[in-house]
C-alpha positions as CSV (number, residue, x, y, z in Angstrom):
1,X,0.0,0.0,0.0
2,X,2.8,2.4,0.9
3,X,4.5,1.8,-2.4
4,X,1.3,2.3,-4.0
5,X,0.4,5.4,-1.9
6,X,4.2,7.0,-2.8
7,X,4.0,6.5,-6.4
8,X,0.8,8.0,-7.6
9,X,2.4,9.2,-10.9
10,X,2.5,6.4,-12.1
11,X,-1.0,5.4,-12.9
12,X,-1.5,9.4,-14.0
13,X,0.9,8.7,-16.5
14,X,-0.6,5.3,-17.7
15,X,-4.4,6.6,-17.9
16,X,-2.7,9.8,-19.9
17,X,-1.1,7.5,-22.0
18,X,-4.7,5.2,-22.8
19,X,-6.4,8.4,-23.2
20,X,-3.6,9.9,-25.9
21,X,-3.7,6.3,-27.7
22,X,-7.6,6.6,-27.9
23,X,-7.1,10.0,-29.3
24,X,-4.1,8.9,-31.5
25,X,-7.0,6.4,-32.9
26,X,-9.8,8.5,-33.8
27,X,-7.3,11.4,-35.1
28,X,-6.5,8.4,-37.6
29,X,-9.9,8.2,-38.5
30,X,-10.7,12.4,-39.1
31,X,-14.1,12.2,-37.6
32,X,-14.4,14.2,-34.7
33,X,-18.0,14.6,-34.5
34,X,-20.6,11.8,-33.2
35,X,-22.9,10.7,-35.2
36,X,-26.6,12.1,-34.2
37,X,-29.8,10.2,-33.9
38,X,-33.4,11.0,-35.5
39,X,-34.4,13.5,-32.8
40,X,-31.2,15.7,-33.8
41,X,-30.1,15.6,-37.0
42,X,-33.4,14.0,-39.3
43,X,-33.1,11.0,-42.0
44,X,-34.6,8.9,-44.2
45,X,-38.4,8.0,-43.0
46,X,-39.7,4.8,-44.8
47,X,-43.1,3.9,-44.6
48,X,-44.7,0.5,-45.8
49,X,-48.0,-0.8,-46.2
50,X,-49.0,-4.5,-45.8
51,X,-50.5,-5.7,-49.0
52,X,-54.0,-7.9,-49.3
53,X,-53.1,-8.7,-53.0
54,X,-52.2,-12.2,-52.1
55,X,-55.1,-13.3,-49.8
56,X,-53.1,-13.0,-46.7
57,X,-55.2,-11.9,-43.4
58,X,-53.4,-9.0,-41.8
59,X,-53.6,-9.5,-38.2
60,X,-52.0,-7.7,-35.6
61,X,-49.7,-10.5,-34.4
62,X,-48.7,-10.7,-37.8
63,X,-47.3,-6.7,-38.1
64,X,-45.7,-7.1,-34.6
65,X,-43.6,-10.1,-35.9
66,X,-42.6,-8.0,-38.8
67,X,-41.6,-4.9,-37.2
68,X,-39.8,-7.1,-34.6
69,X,-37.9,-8.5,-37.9
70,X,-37.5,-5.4,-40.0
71,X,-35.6,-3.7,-36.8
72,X,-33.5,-6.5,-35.9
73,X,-32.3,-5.9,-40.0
74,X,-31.9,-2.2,-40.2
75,X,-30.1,-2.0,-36.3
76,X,-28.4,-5.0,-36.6
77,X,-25.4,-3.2,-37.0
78,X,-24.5,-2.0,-33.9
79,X,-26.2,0.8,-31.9
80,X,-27.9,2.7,-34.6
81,X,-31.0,4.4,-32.8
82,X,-33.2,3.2,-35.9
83,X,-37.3,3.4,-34.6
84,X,-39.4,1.0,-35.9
85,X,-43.1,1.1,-35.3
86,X,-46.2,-0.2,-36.2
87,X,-49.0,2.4,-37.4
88,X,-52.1,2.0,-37.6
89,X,-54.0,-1.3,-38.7
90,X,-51.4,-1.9,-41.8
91,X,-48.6,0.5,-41.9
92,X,-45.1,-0.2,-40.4
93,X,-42.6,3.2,-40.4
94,X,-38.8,2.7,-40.0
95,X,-36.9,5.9,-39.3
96,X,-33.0,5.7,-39.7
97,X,-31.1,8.8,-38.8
98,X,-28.3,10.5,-40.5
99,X,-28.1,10.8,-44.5
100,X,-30.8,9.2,-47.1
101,X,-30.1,5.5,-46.6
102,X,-30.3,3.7,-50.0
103,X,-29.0,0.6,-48.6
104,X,-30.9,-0.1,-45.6
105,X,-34.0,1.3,-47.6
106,X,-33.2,-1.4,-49.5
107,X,-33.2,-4.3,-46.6
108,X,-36.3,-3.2,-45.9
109,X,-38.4,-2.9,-49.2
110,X,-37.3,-6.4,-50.1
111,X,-39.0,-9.4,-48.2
112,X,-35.6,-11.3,-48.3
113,X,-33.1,-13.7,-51.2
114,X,-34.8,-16.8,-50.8
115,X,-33.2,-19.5,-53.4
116,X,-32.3,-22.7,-54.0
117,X,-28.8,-23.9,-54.5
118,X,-26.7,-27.4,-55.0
119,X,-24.7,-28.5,-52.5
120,X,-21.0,-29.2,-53.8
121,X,-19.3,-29.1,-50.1
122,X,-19.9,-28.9,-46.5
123,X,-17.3,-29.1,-43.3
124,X,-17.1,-27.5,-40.4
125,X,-17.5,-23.7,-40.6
126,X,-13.4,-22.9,-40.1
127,X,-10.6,-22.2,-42.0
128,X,-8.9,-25.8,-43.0
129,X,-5.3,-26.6,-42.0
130,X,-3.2,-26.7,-44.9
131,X,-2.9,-29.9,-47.3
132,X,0.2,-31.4,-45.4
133,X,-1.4,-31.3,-42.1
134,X,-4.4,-32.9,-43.2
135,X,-5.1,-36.9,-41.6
136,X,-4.6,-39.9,-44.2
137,X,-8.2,-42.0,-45.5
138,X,-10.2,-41.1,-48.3
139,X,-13.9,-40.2,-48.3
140,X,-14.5,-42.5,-51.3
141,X,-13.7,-45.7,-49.0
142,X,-17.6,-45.5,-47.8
143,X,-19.7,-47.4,-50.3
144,X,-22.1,-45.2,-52.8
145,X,-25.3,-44.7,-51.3
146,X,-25.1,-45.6,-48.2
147,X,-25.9,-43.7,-44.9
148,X,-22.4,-42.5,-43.8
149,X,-20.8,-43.5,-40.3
150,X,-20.8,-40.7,-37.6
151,X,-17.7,-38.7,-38.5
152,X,-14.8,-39.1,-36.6
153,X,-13.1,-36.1,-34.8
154,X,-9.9,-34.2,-36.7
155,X,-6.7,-33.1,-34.7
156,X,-7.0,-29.8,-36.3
157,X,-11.0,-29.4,-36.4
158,X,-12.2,-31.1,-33.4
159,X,-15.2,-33.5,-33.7
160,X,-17.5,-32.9,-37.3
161,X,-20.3,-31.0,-37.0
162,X,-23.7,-32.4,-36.0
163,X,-26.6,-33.0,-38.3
164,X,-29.2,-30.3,-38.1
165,X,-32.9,-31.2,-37.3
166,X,-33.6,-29.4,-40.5
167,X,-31.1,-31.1,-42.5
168,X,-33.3,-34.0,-43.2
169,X,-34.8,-35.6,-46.4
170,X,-36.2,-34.1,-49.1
171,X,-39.0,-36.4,-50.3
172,X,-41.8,-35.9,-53.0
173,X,-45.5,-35.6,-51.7
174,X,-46.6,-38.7,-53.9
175,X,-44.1,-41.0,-52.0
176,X,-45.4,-40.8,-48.7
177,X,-47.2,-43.6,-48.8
178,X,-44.7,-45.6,-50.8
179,X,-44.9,-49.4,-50.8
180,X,-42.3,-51.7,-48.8
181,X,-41.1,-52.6,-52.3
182,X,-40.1,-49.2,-52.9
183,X,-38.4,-49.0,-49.3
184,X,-36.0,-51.7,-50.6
185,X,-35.4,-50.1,-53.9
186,X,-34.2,-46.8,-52.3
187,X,-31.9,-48.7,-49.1
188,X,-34.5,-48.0,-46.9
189,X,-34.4,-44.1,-47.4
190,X,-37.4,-43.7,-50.1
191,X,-40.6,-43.6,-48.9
192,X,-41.5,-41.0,-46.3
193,X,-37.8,-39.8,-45.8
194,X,-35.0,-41.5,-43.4
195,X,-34.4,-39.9,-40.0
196,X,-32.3,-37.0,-39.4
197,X,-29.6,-39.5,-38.4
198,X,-29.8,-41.7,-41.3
199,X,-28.7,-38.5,-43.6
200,X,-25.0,-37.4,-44.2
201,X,-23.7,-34.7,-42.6
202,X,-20.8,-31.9,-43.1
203,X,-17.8,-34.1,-42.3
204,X,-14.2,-33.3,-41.4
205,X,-13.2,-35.6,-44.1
206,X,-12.2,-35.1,-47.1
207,X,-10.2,-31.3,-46.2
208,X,-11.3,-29.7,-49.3
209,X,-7.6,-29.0,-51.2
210,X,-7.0,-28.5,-55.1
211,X,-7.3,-31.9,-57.0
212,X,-9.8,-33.7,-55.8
213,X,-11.4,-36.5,-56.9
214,X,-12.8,-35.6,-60.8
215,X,-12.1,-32.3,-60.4
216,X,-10.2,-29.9,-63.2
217,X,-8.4,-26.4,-62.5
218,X,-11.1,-24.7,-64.2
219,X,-14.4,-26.6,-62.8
220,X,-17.8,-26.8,-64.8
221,X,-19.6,-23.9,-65.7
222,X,-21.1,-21.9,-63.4
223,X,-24.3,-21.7,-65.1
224,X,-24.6,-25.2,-65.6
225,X,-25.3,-25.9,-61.6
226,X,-25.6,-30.4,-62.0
227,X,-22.3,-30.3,-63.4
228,X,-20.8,-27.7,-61.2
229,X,-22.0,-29.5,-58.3
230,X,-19.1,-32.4,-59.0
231,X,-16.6,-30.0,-60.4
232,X,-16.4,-26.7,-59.1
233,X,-12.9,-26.4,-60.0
234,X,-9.9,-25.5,-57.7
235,X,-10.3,-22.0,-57.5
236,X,-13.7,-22.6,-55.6
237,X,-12.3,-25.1,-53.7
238,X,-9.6,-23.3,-52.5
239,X,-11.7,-20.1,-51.3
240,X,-14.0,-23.0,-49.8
241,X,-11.2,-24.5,-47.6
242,X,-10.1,-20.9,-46.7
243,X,-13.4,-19.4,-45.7
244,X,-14.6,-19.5,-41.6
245,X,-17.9,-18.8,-40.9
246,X,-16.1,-15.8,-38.6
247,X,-15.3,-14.0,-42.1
248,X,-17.9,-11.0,-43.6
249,X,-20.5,-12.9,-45.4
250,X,-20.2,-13.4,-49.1
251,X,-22.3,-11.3,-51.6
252,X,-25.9,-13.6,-52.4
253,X,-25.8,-13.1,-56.3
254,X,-28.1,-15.1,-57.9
255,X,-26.1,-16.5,-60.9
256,X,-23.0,-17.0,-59.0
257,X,-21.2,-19.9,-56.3
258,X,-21.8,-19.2,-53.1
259,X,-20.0,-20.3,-49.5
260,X,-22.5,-19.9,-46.8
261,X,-22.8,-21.2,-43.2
262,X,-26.2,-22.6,-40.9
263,X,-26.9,-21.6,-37.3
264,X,-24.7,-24.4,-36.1
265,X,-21.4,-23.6,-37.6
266,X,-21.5,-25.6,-41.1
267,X,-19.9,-24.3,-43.9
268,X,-21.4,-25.4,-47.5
269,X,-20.1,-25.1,-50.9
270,X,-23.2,-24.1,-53.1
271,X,-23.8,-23.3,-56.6
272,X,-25.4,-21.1,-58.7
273,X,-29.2,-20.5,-57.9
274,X,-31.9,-23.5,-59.5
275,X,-34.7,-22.4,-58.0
276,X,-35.8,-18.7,-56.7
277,X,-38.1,-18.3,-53.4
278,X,-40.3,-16.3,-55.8
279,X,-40.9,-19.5,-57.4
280,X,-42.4,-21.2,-54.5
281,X,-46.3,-20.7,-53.7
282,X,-46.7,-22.7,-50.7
283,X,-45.3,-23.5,-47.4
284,X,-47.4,-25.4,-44.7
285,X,-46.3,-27.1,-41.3
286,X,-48.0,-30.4,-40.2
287,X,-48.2,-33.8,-39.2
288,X,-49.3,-35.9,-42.3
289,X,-52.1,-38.7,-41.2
290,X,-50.9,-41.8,-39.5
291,X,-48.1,-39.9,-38.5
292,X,-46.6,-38.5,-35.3
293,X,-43.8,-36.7,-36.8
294,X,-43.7,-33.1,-38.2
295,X,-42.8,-31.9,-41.3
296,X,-42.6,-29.2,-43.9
297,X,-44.7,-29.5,-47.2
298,X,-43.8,-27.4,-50.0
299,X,-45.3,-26.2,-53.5
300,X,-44.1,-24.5,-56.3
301,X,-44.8,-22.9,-59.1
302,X,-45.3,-24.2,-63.0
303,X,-42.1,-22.6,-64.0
304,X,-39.9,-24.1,-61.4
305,X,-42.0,-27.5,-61.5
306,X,-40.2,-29.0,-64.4
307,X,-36.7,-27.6,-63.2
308,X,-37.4,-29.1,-60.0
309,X,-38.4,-32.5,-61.8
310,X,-35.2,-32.8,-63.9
311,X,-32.5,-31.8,-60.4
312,X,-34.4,-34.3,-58.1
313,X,-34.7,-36.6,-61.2
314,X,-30.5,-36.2,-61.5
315,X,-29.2,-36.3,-57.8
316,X,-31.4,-38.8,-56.4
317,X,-29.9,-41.3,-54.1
318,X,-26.7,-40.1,-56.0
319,X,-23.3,-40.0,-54.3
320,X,-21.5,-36.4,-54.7
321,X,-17.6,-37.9,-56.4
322,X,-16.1,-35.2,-54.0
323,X,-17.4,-36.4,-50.6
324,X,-18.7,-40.1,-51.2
325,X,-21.7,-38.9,-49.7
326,X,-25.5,-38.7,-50.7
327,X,-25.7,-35.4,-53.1
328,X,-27.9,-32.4,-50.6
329,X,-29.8,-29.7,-51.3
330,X,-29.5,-26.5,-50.0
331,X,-32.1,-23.4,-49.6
332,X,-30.6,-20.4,-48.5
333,X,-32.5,-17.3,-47.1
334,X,-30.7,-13.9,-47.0
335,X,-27.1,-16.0,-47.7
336,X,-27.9,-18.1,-44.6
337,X,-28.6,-22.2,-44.9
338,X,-31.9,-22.6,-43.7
339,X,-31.6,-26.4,-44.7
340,X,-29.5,-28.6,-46.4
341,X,-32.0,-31.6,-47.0
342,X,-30.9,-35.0,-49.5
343,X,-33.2,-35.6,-52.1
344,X,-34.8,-39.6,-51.9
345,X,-37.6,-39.2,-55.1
346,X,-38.3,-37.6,-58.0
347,X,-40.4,-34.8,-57.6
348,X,-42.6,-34.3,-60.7
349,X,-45.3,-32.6,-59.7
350,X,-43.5,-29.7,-58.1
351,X,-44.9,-30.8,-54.5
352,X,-42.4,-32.1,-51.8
353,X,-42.2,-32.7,-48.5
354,X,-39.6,-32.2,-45.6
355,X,-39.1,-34.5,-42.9
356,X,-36.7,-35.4,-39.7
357,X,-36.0,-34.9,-36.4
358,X,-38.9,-31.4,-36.3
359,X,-41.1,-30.0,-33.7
360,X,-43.7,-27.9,-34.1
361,X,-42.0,-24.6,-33.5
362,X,-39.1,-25.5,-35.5
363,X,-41.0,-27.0,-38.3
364,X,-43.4,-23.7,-38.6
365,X,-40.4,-21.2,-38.2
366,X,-38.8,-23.0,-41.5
367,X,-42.5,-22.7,-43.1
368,X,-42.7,-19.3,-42.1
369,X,-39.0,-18.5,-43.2
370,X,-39.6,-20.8,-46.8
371,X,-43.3,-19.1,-47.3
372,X,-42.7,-15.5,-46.6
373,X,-39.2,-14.9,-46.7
374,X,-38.6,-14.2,-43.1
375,X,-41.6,-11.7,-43.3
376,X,-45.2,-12.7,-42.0
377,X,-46.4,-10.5,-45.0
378,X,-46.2,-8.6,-48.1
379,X,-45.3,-5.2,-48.2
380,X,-46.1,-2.7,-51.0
381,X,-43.4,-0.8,-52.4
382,X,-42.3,1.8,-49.7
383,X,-42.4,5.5,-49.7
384,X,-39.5,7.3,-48.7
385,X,-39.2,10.6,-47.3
386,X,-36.7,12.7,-45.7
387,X,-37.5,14.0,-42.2
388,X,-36.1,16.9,-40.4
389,X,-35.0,16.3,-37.0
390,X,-37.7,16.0,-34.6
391,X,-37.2,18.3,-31.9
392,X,-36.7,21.9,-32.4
393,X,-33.1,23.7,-32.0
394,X,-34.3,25.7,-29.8
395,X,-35.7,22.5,-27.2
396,X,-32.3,21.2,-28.2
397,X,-30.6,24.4,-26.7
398,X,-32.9,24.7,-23.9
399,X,-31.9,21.0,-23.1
400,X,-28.0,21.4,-23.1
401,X,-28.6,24.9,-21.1
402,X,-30.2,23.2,-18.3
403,X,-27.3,20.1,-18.6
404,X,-25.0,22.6,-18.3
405,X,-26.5,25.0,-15.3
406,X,-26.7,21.8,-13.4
407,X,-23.2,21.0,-13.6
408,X,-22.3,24.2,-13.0
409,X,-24.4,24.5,-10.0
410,X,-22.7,20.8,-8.6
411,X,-19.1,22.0,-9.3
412,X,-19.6,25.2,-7.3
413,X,-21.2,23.3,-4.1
414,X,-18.3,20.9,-4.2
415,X,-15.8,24.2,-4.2
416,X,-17.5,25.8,-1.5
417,X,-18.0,22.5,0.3
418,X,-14.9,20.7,-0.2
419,X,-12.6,24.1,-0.7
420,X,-9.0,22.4,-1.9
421,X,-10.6,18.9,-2.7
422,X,-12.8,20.9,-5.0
423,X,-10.0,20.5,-7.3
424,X,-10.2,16.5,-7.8
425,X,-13.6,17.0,-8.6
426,X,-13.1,19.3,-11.2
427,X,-10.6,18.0,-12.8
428,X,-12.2,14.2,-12.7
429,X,-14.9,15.3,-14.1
430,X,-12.8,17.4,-16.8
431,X,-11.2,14.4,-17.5
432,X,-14.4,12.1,-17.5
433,X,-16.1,14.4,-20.0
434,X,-12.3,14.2,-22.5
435,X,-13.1,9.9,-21.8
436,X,-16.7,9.9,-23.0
437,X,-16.1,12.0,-25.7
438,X,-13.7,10.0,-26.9
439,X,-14.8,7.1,-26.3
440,X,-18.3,8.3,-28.3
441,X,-16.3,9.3,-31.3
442,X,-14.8,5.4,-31.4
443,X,-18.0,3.5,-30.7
444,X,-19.6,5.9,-33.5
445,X,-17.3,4.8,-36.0
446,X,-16.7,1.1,-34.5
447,X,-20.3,-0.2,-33.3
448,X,-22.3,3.1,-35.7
449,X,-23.2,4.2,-31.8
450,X,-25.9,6.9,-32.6
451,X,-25.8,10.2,-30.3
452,X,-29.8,10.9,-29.0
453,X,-31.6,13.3,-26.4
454,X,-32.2,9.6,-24.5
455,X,-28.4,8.8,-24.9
456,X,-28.1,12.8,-23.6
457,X,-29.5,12.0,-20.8
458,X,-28.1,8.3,-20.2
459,X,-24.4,10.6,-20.3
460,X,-26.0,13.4,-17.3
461,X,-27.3,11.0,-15.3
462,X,-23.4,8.9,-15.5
463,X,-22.0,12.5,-14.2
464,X,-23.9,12.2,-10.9
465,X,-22.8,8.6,-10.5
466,X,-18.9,9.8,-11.1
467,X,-19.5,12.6,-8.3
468,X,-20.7,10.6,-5.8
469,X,-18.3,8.5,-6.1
470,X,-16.0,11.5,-5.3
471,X,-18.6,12.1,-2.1
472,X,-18.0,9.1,-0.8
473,X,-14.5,8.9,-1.1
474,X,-14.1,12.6,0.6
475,X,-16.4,11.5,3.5
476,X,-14.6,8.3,4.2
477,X,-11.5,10.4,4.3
478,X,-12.8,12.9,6.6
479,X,-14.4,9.9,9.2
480,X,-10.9,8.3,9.4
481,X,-8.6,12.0,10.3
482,X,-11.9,12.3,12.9
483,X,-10.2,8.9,14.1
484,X,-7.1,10.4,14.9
485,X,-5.5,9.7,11.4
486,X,-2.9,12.0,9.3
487,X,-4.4,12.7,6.1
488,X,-1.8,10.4,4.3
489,X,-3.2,7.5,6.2
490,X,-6.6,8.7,6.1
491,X,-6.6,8.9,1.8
492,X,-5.3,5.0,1.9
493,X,-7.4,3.7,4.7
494,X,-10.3,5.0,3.4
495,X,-9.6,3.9,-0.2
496,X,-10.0,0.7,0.6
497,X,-13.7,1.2,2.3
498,X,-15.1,3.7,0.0
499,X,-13.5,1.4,-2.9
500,X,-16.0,-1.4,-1.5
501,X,-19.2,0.7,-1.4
502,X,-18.5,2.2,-5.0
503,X,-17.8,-1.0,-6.7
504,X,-21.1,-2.0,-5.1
505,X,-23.0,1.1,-6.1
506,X,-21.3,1.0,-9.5
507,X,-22.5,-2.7,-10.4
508,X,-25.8,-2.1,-9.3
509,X,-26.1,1.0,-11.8
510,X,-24.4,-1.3,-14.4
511,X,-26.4,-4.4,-14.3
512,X,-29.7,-2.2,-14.0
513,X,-28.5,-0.4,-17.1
514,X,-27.7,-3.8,-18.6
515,X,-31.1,-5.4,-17.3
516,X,-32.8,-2.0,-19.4
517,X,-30.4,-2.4,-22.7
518,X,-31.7,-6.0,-23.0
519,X,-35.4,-5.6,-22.3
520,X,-36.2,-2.2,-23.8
521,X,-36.8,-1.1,-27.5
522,X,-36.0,2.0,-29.5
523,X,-34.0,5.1,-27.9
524,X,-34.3,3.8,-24.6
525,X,-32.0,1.2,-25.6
526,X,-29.3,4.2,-26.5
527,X,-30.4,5.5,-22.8
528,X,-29.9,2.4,-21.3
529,X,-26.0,2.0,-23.5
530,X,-25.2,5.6,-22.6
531,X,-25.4,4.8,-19.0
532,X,-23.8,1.6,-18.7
533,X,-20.5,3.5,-20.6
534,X,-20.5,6.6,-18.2
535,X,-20.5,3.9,-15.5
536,X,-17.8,1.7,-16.7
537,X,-15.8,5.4,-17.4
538,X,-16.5,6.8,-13.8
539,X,-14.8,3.1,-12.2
540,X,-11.5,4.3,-14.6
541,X,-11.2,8.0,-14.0
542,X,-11.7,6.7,-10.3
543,X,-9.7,4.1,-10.2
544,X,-6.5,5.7,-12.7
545,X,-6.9,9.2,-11.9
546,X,-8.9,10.2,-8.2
547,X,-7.2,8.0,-6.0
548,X,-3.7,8.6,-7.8
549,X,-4.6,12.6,-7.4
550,X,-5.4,12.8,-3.9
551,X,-2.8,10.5,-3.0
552,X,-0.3,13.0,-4.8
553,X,-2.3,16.2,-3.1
554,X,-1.8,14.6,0.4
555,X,1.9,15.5,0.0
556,X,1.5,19.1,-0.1
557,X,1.6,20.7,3.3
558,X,-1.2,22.9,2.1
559,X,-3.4,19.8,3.1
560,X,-1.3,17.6,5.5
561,X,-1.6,20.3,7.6
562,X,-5.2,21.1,7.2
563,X,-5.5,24.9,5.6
564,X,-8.6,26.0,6.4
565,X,-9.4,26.3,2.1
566,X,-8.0,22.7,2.2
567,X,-11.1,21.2,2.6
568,X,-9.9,19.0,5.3
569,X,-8.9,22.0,8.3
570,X,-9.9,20.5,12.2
571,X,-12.9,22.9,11.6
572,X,-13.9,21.4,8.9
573,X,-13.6,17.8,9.9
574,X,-14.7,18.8,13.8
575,X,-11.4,17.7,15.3
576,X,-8.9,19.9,17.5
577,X,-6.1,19.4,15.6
578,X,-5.0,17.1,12.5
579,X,-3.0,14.2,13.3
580,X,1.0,14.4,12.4
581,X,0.3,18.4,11.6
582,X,2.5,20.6,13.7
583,X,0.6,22.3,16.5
584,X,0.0,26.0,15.4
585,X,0.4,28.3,18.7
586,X,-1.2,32.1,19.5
587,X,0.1,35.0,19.8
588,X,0.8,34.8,23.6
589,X,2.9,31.5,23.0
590,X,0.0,29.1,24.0
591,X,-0.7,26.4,22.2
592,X,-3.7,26.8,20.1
């Protein structure tokens, strides 16, 4: 503690450095402005209308489940203050702050990139090791057609990834009832569909590398998806191996390769698009009669119905050349695999059906996702306006005014009240408000943190937490020179009790501004983030700069040996004398 106590320099001169790098940062960046939110600065208003074109009932619950999806898209990028409401009986408005938003308007006018693709690969969703540190055996050992043992973990990969409950066979509605003869036929996987452990799943093995098995530098044609499937060349192959489903998602393009990854972690190699989600009329969840199991029955249109009819016709029961394993499916919504089912039938008639390892909720979300892409309804095209911020400069003004009388009004207490020790709390909180202005101008360009009258407030509020923890630290001082304590003792004894009660207060303000962040919606959200960051800065500035100040302050005589504008004088405190002060005598030669 004494070494601590005597060295209080050194933690000023590490917080100056942290602060300098932050600066050193955004000064790299040029932005020194945050960014603002709706209320201050206006944006791009976008209003959509549900549409009864299609038959569909509009129903409340529906709306709410869109809006709940359409602002998970357009503030899914960090802290972005976006407002998202429901209007009326039919109309959702989105409001996005800052500059006319072509992109996110974007997002939001289309339902989502629903498509069908052909599976060429799947692993694990990480980079692969490189060729030479790759295990010996051959995928092509397993026999064609046959369901493929449980994959065996990798050194470098750990064990393969599990098969997904939705990653389960892809049968045609005409087969359900298949006969026992047809059973047989297919190796017990025609019919009404195998189990979700009977179908092959992304293994370890083989670690895609150039040269495998029927493959040529230059692969098939892109556009010619059945033969690309088997040779997507090495170029493809390579980017495959490379990817992780950590990296930025690649670009959905409809007439191009894609690499995209499920909610578990599974990386697939897919090919061009077969089939669009424009092309499918029907999606329906339900247990088929004589059944117990769930499953998802599909429909599509007359274009895709003869495209449909010739890939099934082609990949049925096949064996991919690459993996040894049963040839899959893929359907990929927004660039993400929803499924990745094997195909057991022939599907003429443009109706199939989706079975495994499904519960109800599970096998209604995929319906939902496959029927409406991602959106419980249609939306009309939207209209887009530009808004003007919503509060007037002059509230604005009026707001900061107030903010800043306020502060004023605390420092000057704390002067007259704490005299000398005034000085720690003007310069913590001088150097609090350099911290969260910094720190503002980072998260704005890091996590697009968006600057509101809520957030505002969230940063007001985090200045009363930081000066009581100056109160408490002061008081705790002055109980322990009432003791009979110098002041140099008193500043370290009393660290370590007012330290206690701060954390305490501290974590309660945190987790209650956590607790708010996670349960509330729109720009109470940005009050609840605002808050939680002024309280993490108040523990530092604390921590790296009070304690280290006073420390350094109790050296000066001017307050060892309690001036009376030192804040801490025997009048003050309500002592006779301070405790290793010298004893100050009258004018007779008494002692005082």
């Amino acid at each position: 503690m004494a070494k601590n106590a005597s060295r209080p320099g050194r933690r000023l001169i590490v917080f100056a450095i942290l602060i300098a790098a932050m600066y050193g940062g955004i000064a790299l960046q040029g932005v020194w402005a945050p960014k603002l939110g709706l209320d201050l600065q206006g944006g791009t208003r976008i209003t959509l209308e549900a549409s009864t074109a299609t038959g569909d009932e509009i129903t409340p619950e529906k709306m709410e489940e869109a809006r709940g999806i359409i602002d998970q898209r357009v503030n899914g990028q960090g802290v972005a203050e976006a407002e998202v409401a429901v209007q009326g009986n039919r109309n959702i408005v989105v409001e996005i702050p800052g500059e006319r938003r072509t992109d996110l308007v974007d997002d939001v006018s289309q339902t989502a990139q629903l498509r069908f693709r052909l599976v060429a690969l799947a692993a694990p969703g990480q980079a692969q090791p490189k060729p030479s540190e790759q295990p010996s055996g051959s995928p092509s050992e397993q026999p064609s057609g046959s369901p493929s043992p449980k994959p065996t973990k990798k050194p470098s990969d750990g064990a393969s990834p599990r098969n997904r409950a939705l990653s389960s066979g892809l049968v045609a509605a005409d087969q359900k009832a298949g006969s026992k003869k047809d059973g047989k036929k297919n190796d017990g996987k025609g019919g009404k569909g195998g189990n979700a452990s009977d179908q092959p799943s992304p293994s370890a093995e083989p670690a895609p590398q150039e040269g495998l098995p029927g493959t040529t530098p230059e692969g098939a044609p892109v556009d010619q998806p059945l033969k690309w499937q088997d040779n997507p060349g090495d170029e493809w192959i390579q980017k495959f191996s490379t990817f992780s489903c950590d990296d930025k998602p690649m670009p959905d393009q409809r007439d191009q390769p894609l690499i995209a990854c499920d909610e578990d972690g599974n990386k697939y190699l897919l090919s061009a698009s077969m089939i669009q989600g424009t092309q499918l009329t029907g999606a329906e969840a339900g247990i088929p009669q004589q059944q117990v199991q769930w499953v998802v029955n599909l429909t599509f249109d007359k274009t895709a119905r003869e495209t449909f009819a010739n890939v099934t016709r082609q990949i049925v029961n096949a064996s991919s050349p690459l993996t040894g394993q049963q040839k899959q499916f893929a359907i990929v919504l927004d660039g993400k695999v929803l499924s990745a089912p094997v195909v057991n039938g022939v599907i003429p008639n443009g109706r199939a059906e989706i079975s495994g390892d499904f519960n109800q909720e599970s096998a209604q979300s995929l319906a939902n996702s496959l029927k409406y892409g991602a959106l419980p309804l249609t939306f009309t095209a939207p209209a887009v306006t530009e808004e003007g911020p919503t509060l007037a400069a002059d509230q604005l003004s009026a707001g900061l005014l107030a903010g800043a009388i306020g502060l004023g009004l605390v420092l000057i207490y704390c002067m007259l009240y704490y005299r000398g020790l005034g000085i720690v709390v003007v310069a913590s909180l001088g150097v609090a408000a350099i911290v969260t202005f910094g720190v503002i101008l980072a998260m704005s360009q890091a996590v697009n943190f968006t600057l509101t009258l809520p957030g505002i407030a969230g940063l007001i509020v985090g200045v009363g937490i930081t000066a009581d923890s100056f109160i408490v630290y002061f008081e705790r001082i002055r109980d322990e020179m009432r003791e009979g304590k110098s002041m140099r003792v008193a500043v370290e004894v009393g660290w370590v009790r007012a330290r206690a009660t701060c954390l305490a207060a501290d974590a309660v303000s945190l987790l209650a501004a956590v607790v708010l962040y996670i349960f509330a919606i729109g720009v109470v959200k940005g009050f609840a983030f605002a808050l939680g960051i002024t309280t993490l800065i108040d523990l530092a500035v604390f921590f790296l700069f009070t304690k280290p100040m006073v420390t350094w302050l109790a050296k000066f005589t001017f307050f060892n040996s309690g001036h009376k504008w030192s804040g801490l004088s025997p009048e003050t405190i309500g002592i006779d004398y301070i405790a290793g002060a010298k004893p100050r005598t009258s004018a007779a030669g008494g002692n005082a």
